[in-house]
C-alpha atoms as one frame of an Amber mdcrd trajectory, in Angstrom:
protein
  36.381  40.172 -10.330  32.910  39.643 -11.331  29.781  39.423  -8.562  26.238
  39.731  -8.971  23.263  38.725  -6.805  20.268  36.740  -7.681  17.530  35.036
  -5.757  16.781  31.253  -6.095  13.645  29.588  -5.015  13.303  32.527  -2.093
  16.777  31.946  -0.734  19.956  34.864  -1.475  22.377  33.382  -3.915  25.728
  35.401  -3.682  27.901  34.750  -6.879  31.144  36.463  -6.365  34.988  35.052
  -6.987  35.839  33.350  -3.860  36.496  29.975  -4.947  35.509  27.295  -2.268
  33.748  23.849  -1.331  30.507  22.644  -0.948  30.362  23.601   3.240  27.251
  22.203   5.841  26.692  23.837   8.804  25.978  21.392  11.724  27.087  18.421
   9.519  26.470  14.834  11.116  29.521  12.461  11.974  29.791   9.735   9.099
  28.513   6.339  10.585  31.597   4.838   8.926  35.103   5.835   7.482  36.967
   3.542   5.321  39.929   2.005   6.600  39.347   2.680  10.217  39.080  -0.682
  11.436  41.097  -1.980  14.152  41.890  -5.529  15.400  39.357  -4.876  18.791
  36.197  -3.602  16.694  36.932  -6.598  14.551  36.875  -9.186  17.036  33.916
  -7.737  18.240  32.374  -7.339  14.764  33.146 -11.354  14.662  31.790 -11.869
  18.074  28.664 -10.825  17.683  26.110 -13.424  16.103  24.708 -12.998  12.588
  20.784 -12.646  12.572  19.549 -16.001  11.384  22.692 -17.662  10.768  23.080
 -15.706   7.604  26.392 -16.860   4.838  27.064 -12.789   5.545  25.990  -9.494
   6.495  25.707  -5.937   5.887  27.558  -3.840   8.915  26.831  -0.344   7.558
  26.065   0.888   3.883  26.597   4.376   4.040  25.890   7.294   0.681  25.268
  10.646   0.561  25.011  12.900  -2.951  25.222  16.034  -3.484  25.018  18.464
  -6.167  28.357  20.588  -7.041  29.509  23.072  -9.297  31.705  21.881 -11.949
  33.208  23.278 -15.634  29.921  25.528 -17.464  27.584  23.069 -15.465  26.090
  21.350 -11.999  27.220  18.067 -11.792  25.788  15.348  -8.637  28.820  13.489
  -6.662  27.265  10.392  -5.136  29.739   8.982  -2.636  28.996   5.101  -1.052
  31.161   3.857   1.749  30.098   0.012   2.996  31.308  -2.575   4.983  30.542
  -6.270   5.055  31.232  -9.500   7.031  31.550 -12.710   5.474  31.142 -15.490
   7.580  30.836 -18.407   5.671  31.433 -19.645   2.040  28.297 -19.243   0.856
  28.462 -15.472   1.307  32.078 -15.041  -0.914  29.635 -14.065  -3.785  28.989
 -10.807  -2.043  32.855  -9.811  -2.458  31.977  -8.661  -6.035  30.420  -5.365
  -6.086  28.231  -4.251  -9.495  28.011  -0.331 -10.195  25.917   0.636 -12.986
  26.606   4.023 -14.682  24.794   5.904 -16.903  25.731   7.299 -20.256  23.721
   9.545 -23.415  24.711   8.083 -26.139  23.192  10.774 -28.283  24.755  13.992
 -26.479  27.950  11.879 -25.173  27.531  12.679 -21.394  28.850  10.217 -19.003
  28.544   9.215 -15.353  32.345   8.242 -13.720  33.265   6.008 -11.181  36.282
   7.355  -9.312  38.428   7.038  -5.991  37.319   3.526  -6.067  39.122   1.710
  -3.108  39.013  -1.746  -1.044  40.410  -3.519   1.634  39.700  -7.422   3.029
  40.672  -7.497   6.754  41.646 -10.283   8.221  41.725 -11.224  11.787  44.223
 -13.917  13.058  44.703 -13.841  16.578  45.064 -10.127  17.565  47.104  -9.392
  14.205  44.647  -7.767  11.660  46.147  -7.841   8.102  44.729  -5.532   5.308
  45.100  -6.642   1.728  43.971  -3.940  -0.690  41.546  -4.107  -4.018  43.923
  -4.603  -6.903  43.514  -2.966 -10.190  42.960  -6.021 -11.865  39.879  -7.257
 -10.300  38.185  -4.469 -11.528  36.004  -4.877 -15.004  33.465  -2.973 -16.646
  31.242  -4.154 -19.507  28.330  -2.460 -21.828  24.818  -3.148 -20.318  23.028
  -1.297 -23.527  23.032   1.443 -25.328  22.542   3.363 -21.988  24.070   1.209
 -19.065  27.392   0.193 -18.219  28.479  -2.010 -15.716  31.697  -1.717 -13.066
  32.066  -4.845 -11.001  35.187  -5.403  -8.816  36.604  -8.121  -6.814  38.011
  -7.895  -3.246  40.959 -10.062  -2.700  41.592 -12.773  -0.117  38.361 -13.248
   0.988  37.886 -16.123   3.608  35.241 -16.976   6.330  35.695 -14.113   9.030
  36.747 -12.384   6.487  35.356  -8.296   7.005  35.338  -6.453   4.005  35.070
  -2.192   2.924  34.746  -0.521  -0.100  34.190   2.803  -0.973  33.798   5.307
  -4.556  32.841   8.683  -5.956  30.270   8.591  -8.699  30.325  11.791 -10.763
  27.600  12.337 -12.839  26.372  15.444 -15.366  22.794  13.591 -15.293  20.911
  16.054 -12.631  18.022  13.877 -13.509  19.861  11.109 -12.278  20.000  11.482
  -8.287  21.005   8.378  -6.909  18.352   6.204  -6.057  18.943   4.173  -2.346
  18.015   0.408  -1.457  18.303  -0.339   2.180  17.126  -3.857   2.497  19.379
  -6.644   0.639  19.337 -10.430   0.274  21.198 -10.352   3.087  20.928  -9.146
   6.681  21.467  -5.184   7.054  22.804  -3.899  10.732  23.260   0.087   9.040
  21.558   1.366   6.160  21.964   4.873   5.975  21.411   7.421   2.897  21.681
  11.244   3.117  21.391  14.080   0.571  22.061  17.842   0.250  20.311  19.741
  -2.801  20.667  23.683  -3.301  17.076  25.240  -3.201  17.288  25.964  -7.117
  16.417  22.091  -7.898  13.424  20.203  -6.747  13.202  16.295  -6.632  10.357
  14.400  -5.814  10.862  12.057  -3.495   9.360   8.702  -3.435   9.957   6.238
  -0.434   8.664   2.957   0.462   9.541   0.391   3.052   7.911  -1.923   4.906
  10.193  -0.987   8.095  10.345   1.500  10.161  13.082   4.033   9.105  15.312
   4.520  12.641  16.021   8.262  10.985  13.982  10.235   8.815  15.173  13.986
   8.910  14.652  16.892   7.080  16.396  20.276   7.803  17.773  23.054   5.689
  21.878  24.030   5.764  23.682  26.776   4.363  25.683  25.702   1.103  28.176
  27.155  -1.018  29.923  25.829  -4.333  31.632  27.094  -7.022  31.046  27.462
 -10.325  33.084  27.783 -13.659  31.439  29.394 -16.814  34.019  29.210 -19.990
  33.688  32.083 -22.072  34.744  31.903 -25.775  37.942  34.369 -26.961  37.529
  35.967 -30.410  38.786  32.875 -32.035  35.882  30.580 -30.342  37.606  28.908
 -28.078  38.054  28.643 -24.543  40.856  28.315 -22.264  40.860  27.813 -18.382
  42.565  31.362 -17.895  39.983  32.773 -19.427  36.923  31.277 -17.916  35.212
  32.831 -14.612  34.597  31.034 -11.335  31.821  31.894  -9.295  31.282  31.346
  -5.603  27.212  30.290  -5.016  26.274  30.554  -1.462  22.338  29.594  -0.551
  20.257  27.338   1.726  20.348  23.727   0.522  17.683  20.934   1.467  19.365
  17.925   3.248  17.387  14.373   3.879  18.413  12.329   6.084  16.996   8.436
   6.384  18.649   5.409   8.279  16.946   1.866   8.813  18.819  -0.760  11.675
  18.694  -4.576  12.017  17.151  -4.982   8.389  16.582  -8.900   7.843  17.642
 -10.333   4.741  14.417 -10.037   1.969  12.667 -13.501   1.812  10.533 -13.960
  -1.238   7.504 -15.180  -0.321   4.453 -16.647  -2.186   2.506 -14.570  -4.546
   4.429 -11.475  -4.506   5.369  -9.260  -7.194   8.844  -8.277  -8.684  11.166
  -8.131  -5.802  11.609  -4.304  -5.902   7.992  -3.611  -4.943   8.948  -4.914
  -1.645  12.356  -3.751  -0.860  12.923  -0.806   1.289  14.202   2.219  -0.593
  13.874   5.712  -1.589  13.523   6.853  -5.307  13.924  10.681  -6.689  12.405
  12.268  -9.652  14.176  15.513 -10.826  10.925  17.911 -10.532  11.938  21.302
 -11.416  14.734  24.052 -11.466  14.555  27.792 -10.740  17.431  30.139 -10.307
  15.363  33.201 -10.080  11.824  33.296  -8.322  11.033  36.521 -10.326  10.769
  33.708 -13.095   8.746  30.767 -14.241  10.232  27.612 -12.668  11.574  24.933
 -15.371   9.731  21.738 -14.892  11.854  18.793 -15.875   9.487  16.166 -14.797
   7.043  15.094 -17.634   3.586  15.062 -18.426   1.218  12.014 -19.089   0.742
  14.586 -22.410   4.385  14.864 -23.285   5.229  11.382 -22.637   2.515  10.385
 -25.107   3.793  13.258 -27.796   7.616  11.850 -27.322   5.955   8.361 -27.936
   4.358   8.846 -31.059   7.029  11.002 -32.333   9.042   8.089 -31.701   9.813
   5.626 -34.728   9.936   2.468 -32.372   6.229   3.501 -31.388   4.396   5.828
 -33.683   5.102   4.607 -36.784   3.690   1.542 -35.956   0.224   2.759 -35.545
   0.174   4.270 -38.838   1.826   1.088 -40.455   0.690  -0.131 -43.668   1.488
  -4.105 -44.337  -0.574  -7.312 -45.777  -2.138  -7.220 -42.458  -4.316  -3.717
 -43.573  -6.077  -5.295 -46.520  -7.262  -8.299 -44.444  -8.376  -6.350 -41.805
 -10.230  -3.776 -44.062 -12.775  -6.201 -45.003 -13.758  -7.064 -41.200 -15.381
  -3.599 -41.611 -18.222  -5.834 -42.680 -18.298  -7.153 -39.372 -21.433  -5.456
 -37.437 -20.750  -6.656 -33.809 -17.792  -4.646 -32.899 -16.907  -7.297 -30.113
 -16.395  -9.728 -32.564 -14.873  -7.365 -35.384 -11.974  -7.005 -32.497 -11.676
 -10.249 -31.755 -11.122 -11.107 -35.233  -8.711  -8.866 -35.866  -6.859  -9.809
 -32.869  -6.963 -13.375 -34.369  -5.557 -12.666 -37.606  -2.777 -11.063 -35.719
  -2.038 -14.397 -34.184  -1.960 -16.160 -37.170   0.518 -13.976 -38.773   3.036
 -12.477 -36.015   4.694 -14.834 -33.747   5.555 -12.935 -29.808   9.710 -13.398
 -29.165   8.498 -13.462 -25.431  10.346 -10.363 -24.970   8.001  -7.828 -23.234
   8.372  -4.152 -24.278   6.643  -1.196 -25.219   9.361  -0.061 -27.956  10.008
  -1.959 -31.114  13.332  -2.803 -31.809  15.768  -0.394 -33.308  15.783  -0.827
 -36.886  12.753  -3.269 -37.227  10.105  -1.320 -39.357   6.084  -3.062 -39.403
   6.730  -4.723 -42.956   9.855  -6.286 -42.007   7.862  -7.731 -38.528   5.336
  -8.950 -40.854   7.442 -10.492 -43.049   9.736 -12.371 -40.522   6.025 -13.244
 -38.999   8.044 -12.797 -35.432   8.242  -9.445 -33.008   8.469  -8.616 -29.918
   5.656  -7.220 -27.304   5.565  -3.924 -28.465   5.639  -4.798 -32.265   2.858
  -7.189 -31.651   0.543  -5.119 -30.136   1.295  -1.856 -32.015   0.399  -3.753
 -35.112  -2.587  -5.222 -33.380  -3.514  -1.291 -32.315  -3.097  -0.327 -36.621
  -5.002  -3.449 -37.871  -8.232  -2.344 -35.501  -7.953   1.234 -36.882  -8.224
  -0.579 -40.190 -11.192  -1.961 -38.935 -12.514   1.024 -38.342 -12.047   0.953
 -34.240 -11.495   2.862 -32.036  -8.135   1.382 -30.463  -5.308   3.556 -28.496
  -2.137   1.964 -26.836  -2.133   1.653 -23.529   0.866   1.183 -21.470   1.355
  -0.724 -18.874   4.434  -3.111 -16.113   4.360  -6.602 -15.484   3.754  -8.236
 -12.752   7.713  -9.037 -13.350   8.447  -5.898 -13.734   6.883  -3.889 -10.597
   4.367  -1.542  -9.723   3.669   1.238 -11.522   4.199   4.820  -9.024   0.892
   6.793 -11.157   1.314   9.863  -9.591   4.889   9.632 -11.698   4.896  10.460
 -15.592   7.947   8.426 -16.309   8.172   6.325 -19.739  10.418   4.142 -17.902
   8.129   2.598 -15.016   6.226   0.419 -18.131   7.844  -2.508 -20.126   4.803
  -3.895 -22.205   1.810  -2.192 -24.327  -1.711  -3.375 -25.261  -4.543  -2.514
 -26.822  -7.683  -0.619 -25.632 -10.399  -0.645 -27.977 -13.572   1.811 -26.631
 -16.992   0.643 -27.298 -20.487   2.130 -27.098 -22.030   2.908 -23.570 -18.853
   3.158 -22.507 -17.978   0.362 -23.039 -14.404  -1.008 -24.055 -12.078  -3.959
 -24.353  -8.349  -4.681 -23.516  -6.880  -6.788 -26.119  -3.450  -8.729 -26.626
  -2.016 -10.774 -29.237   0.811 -12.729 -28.251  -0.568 -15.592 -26.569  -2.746
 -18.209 -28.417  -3.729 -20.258 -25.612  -5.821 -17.064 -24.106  -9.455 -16.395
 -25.263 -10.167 -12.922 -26.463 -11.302 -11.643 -23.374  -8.111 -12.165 -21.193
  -5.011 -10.193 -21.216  -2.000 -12.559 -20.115  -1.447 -12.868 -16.437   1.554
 -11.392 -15.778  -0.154  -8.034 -17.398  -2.681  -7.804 -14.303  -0.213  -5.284
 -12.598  -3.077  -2.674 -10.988  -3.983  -0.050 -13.808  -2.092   0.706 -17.056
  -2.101   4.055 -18.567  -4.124   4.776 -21.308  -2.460   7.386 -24.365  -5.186
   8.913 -26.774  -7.667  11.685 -26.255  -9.204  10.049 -23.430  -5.913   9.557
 -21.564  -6.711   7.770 -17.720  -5.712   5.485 -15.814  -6.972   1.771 -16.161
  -7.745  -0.746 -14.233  -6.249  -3.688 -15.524  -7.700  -6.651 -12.679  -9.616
  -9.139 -14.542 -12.670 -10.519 -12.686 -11.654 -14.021 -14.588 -10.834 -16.312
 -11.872  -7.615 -19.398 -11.667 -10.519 -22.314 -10.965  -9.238 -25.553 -10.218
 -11.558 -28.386 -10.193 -11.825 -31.769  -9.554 -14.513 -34.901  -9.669 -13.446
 -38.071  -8.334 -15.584 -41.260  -8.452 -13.836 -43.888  -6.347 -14.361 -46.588
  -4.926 -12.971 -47.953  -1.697 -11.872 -51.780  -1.320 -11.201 -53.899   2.274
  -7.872 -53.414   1.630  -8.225 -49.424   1.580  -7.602 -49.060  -1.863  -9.162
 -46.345  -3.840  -9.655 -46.645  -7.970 -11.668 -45.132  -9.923 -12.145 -41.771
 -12.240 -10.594 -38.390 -11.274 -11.862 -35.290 -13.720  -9.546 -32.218 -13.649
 -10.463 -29.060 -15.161  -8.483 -25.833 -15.446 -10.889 -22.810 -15.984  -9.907
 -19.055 -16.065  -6.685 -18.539 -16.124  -5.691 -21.777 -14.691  -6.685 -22.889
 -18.285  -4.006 -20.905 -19.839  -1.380 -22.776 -17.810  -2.366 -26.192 -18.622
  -3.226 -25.573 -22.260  -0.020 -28.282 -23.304  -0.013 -31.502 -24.800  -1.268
 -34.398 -22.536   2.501 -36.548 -21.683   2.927 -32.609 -20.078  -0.180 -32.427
 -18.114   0.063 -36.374 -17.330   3.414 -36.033 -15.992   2.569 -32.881 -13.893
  -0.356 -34.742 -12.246   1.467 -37.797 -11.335   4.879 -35.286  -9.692   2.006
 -33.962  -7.683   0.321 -37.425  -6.754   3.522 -39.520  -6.585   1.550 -42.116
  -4.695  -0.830 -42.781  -7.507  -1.105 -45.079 -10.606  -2.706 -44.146 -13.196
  -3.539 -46.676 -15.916  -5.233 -44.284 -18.318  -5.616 -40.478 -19.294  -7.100
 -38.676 -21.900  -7.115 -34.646 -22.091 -10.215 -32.362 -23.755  -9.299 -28.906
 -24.796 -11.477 -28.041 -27.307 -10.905 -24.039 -28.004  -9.303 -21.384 -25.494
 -12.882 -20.137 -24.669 -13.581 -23.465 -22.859 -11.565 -25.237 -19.843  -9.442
 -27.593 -20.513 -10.402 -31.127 -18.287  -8.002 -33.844 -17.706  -9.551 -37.596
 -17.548  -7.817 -39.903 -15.661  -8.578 -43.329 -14.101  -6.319 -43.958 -11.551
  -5.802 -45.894  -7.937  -4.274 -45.526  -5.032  -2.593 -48.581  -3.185  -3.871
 -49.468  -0.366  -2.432 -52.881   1.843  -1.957 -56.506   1.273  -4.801 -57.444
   3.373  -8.332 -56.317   4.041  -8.376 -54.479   7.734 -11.300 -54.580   9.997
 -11.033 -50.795  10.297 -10.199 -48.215   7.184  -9.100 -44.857   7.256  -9.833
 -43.054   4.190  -8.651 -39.752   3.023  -9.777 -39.190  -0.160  -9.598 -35.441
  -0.412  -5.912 -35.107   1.433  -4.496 -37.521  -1.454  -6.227 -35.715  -4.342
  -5.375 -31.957  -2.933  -3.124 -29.464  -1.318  -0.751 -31.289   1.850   0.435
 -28.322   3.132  -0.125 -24.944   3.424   1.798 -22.803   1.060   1.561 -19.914
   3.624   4.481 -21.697   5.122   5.588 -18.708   7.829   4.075 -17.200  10.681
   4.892 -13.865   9.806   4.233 -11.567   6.709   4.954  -8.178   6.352   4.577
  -7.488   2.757   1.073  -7.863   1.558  -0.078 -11.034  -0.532  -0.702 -10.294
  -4.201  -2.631 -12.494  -6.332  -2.844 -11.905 -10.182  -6.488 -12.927  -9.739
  -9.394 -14.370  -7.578  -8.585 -18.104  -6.785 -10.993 -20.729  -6.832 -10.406
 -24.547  -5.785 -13.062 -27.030  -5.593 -13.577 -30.629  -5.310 -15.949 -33.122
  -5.140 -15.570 -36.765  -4.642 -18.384 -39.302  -4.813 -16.938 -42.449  -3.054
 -18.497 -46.069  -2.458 -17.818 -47.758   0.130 -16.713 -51.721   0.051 -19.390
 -54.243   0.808 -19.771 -55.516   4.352 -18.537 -52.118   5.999 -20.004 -49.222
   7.609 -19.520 -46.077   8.651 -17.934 -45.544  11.641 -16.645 -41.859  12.286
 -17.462 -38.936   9.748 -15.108 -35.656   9.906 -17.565 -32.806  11.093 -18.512
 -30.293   8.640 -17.119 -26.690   8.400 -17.531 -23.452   7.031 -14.920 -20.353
   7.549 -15.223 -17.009   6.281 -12.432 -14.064   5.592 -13.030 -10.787   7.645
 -14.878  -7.752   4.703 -16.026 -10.735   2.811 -12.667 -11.741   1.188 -12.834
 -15.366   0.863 -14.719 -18.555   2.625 -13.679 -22.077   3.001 -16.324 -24.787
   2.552 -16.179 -28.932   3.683 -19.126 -30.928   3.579 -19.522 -34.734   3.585
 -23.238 -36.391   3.592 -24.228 -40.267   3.125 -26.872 -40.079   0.155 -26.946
 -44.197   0.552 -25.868 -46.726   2.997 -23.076 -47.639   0.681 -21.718 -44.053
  -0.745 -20.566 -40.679   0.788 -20.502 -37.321  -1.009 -17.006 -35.143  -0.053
 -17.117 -31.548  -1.331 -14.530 -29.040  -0.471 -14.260 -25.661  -1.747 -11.570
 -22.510  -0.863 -12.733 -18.983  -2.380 -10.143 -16.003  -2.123 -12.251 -13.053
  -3.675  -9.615 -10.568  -3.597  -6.558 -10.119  -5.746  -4.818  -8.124  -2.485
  -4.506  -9.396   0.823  -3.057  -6.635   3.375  -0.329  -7.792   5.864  -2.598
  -7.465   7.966  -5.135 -10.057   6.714  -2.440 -12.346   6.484  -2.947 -14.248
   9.755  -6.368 -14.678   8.669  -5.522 -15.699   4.904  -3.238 -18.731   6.847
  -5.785 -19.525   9.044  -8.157 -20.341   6.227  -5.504 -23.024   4.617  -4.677
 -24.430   7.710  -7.566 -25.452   8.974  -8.788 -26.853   5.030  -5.335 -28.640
   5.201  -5.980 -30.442   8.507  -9.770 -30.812   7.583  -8.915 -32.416   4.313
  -6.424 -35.161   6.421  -9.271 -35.562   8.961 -10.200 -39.848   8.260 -13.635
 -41.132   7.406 -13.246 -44.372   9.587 -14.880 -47.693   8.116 -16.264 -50.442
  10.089 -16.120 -54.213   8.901 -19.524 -55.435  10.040
């Protein structure tokens, strides 16, 4: 029998031949235990309402993962045990479960799904029937070269239906610790996730949630597992018989984290990807030491290595090297003495010649080489941009890649060198006095200066010598604007000219043919005609302004008294901070800016009778105002002007009260009358 000692990240490892299971000391009681339920915790399950009427509801989502020993390796066992309760028929969609497993397709490893089991309970009366998950309602199908997908069925599944499921992943991935979501779509009464990891690995553990977690624990257990190492016979191979089993006893790390009475996620307004938001807890395999005598093994990257893999990387590197038609036309912008411009021109042939799929990235395709890109005059993000990056070297600029998410995407964790956490790629182009410029060349309708909008994530990370972090915020506002020149009639009518222009990004946006933008303004003013329009959009530096003349019925007769609200039928009705509440913070892309101004006359023989007051409201730390003014300049005309400023991208939870304030009151100003007086 073979034993030795070792020590492992300042704990005793024993490795002898005892054979044995993975064993806790003090281990808490499961929250739930599959097939357990009777027909008196059902009927009490079903008695008890569902937070805001929900189509279903989480009871309890329980996991816990560990990390075992298994044949010549460690191996993590991630085990998930949940119950659910579907109360109407708008909640049957949550009877499918998805599972996504993990595979290498290059050393052949493979994550498992096993001891997969379900049952649908069914209450009727005080019988409570159990109808089991068959084997036929279970599928799997290929995600990508990486990801499969297991989804499976429960059967029978009717309103008051109650429904558990429960399966062992096994995975040889020790980077791959199971990542937990505690919030869902729908309402959560249990969330609970627990782990148990042997002092020789480290993980770095990244949380966020908007909630309060019920449990958050951290203690350490003893833990023992065994191990089996194969060893080879003369003949190189191995044979069970032959290998030896070790016992490994040491302290082990276990997390514990619970959240009750989650509501269901409700998307709000100006938010970013959905997963910025949700509660959860993320890992990050950080290192692994066996014996403290030596170095530690750091698995988790560098910002260095990351950019080494990258432009060792065919789908990256070679692209910044590439030689296509595009080099000899950008060669002779070398000529070009304002750098500025030299980039911007070379961003602009770009355009003319490569086409963007709309399919963000920061890899080319497999397969896809620069020539063949610039001969099919198509690719996607990153074979846009990488080719952008190349043609500015040719230039003779300084450009480097820089990395970055989407808005669509999420945020980026920076303190976290993981590839994965960016799907898209610019450029970065340094200029004197540190100076320097972000470009991108996959949409037309942007000027030089302005990386798309769904790119203004926070920072991006920057590869090269210089290597930093970003910030990729653009100080380019969305402005909205709009001059109106009406003119009022005894019947209340108002005609005249309305100018719309779209600056900033809100030029971007509204950058489309005129039967588009025509058709957009009239959804938005149903109640208006408009008899003529005419749009000006002469290059992307430059808004684009919509001319319209247009009326607004008024009635069949002339009234003694009108009530006119000119700016309440040209802008916003309603608030779009529709709910009293916010807990997540609001995220613009950029500052907003809405203005108006509207110069109305007044029909002959009336006067003014009642003005709406004036006002003027301003954020808390300066972050946005809210302006209305109306004067008389003449007997016969009145001046309107109405402005609303947000000078912040971010708005905490916090300032959210305040944010909703701010629209309220402009949307009840804005339907205040201006009352006219027959004389």
């Amino acid at each position: 029998m073979s034993s030795f000692y070792f020590r492992a990240a300042g704990a005793l490892l024993l490795l002898s031949g005892l054979a044995g299971r993975p064993h806790y000391v003090q281990a808490q009681e499961a929250p739930i235990k599959f097939g357990k339920l009777d027909a008196k915790e059902a009927a009490t399950l079903l008695a008890s309402p569902t937070p805001d009427s929900a189509a279903a509801e989480v009871l309890c989502d329980f996991g816990q993962s560990t990390i075992q020993g298994a044949n010549g390796r460690f191996e993590l066992r991630f085990e998930r045990t949940a119950r659910l309760l579907i109360r109407r028929a708008a909640g049957y969609e949550h009877a499918t479960v998805h599972v996504l497993l993990y595979h290498d397709p290059k050393e052949g490893g493979r994550e498992e799904i096993q001891q997969l089991k379900g049952l649908t309970y069914n209450l009727t009366g005080t019988t409570l029937s159990k109808e089991p998950l068959r084997t036929e309602a279970v599928f799997s199908r290929k995600i990508d070269e990486r990801l499969d997908e297991y989804a499976f069925t429960l059967p029978n599944v009717r309103e008051g239906s109650i429904l558990e499921f429960t399966y062992l992943v096994r995975s040889p991935f020790l980077f791959n610790l199971q990542d937990w979501q505690f919030q869902q779509d729908i309402p959560v009464r249990w969330s609970e996730y627990r782990t148990v990891i042997p002092s020789f690995y480290r993980y770095k553990e990244l949380s966020r949630t908007y909630w309060p977690f019920t449990i958050n624990e951290t203690s350490a257990k003893f833990y023992t597992t065994t191990y089996r190492e194969p060893t080879r016979n003369s003949y190189g191979t191995t044979t069970e018989a032959s290998d030896k089993t070790y016992n490994i006893n040491t302290q082990a790390l276990t997390r514990r984290w619970a959240v009750k009475n989650l509501p269901a996620f409700r998307p709000e307004p100006f938010m970013t990807t959905r997963r910025d938001y949700l509660s959860r807890v993320d890992f990050e395999l950080e290192r692994i030491q066996f014996d403290p005598q030596h170095a530690p093994q750091f698995i988790a990257g560098s910002w260095a290595e990351i950019e080494k893999e990258l432009l060792e990387d065919e789908k990256f590197g070679q692209y910044l090297k590439a030689t296509t038609s595009l080099s000899t036309n950008t060669a002779a912008l070398r000529n070009l003495p304002n750098l500025t411009e030299r980039a911007h021109a070379v961003r602009q042939l770009v355009l003319q010649q490569v086409a963007y799929t709309n399919t963000p990235s920061y890899l080319a395709r497999p397969g896809s080489t620069p020539r063949r890109i610039v001969d099919q005059r198509q690719g996607n993000a990153a074979e846009v941009n990488l080719l952008l990056i190349a043609a500015l070297r040719t230039a003779g600029l300084d450009a480097q890649p820089l990395l970055l998410s989407t808005r669509q995407h999420g945020q980026v964790q920076t303190e976290l060198p993981v590839v994965s956490q960016f799907n898209y790629v610019v450029a970065h182009v340094a200029l004197p006095d540190n100076k320097e410029l972000l470009l991108d060349a996959t949409d037309a309708s942007l000027p030089p200066a302005l990386l798309p909008e769904s790119c203004l994530n926070a920072q991006g990370r920057l590869l090269g010598p210089a290597g930093r972090w970003v910030n990729l915020m653009d100080t380019a506002p969305h402005l909205l604007y709009t001059h109106a020149q009406l003119t009022a009639t005894p019947q209340g009518e108002l005609r005249g000219s309305i100018r719309q222009e779209y600056a900033g990004y809100a030029a971007s946006e509204h950058r489309r043919p005129l039967s588009e933008l025509r058709q957009q303004w009239q959804q938005a003013h149903p109640d208006w005609q408009i008899s003529k329009a005419e749009v000006s959009s002469p290059d992307v530096a430059r808004p684009v302004a919509l001319e319209l003349t247009a009326a607004l019925p008024g009635a069949e007769a002339p009234a003694a008294t009108l009530y006119l609200r000119p700016l309440q039928q040209l802008l916003m009705t309603a608030n779009p901070f529709r709910h009293a509440e916010r807990l997540y913070p609001v995220d613009f892309a950029t500052v907003q800016r809405i203005e108006y101004a509207t110069d109305l006359t007044l029909p002959a023989g009336y006067v003014v009778a009642e003005l709406p007051a004036n006002m003027q409201l301003v954020l808390p730390n300066g972050g946005g105002r809210f302006l209305f003014s109306i004067t008389q300049p003449t007997p016969q005309t009145l001046a309107l002007v109405g402005r609303i400023h947000l000078l912040k991208t971010r708005y905490s939870a916090e300032e959210y009260h305040a944010i909703r304030e701010l629209y309220a009151k402009a949307v009840t100003k804005f339907a205040e009358p201006i009352v006219l007086q027959r004389q």
